[in-house]
VMD Tcl script that draws the C-alpha trace (Angstrom):
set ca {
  {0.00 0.00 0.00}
  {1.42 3.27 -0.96}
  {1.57 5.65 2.42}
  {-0.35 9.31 1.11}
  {2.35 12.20 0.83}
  {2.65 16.16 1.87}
  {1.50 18.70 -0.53}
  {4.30 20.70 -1.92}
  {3.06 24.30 -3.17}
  {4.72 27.42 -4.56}
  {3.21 30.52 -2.97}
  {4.20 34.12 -2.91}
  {4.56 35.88 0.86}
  {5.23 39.63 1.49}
  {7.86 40.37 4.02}
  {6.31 40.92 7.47}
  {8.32 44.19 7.76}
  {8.37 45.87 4.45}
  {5.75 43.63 2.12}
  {8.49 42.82 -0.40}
  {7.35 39.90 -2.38}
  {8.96 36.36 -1.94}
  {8.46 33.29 -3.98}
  {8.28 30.18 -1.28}
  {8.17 26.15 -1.12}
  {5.21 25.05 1.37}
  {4.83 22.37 2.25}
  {1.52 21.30 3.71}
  {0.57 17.61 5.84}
  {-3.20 15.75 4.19}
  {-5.40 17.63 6.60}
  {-3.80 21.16 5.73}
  {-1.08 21.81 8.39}
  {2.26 23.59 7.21}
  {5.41 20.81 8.01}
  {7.37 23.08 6.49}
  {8.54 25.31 4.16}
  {11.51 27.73 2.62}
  {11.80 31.18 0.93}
  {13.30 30.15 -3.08}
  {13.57 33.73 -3.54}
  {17.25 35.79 -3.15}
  {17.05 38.01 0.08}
  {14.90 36.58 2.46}
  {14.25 34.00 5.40}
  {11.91 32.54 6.30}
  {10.15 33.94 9.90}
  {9.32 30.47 12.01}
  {5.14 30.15 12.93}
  {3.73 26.72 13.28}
  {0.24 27.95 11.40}
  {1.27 29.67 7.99}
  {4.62 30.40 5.81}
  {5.82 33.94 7.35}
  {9.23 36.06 5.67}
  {11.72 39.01 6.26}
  {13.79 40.27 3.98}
  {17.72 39.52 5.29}
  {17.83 43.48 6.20}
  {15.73 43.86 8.39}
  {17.07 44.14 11.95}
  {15.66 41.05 14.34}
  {14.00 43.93 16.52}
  {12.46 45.26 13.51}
  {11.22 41.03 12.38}
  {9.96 40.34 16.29}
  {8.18 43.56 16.08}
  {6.00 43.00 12.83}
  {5.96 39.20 13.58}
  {3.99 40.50 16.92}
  {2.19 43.35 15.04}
  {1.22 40.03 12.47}
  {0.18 38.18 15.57}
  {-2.52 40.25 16.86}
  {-3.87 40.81 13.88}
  {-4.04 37.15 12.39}
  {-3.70 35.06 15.47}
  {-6.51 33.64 16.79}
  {-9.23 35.51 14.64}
  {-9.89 32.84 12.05}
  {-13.32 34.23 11.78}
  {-12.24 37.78 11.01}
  {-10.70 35.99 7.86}
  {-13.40 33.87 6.70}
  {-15.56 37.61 6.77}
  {-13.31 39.48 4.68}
  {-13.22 37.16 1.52}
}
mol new
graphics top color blue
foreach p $ca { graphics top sphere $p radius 0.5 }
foreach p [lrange $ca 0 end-1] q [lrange $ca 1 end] { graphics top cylinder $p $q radius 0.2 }
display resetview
């Protein structure tokens, strides 16, 4: 029996800082949960969160990165609903 595999998906991600685009390699489980994934593109890295594929641009100061990845947080954390409403 052949064992199901991850879904491996090219999406594009704005830094977290700045909103310069990066190209990146997702990589999600059967049920939808990101195992992993890298930034493809020159310039960037990726910023770690167990829920979706996050990036800075390798310029941006890690004060600077925590700052937006906390600014990111508050507005995307927990409010799943608030998402669903806005498409």
């Amino acid at each position: 029996m052949t064992k199901p595999e991850n879904k491996n998906v090219v999406e594009v991600h704005g830094c977290i800082v700045c909103a310069k685009t990066f190209n990146i390699l997702a990589m999600y489980s059967l049920d939808g949960r990101l195992v992993d994934c890298s930034v493809t593109s020159a310039g960037g890295h990726i910023v770690k969160d167990e829920q979706q594929p996050l990036v800075a641009c390798d310029t941006h100061t890690e004060e600077g990165i925590t700052t937006a990845y906390i600014r990111w947080q508050s507005k995307h954390g927990k409010e799943s609903g608030d998402e669903q409403e806005d498409e």
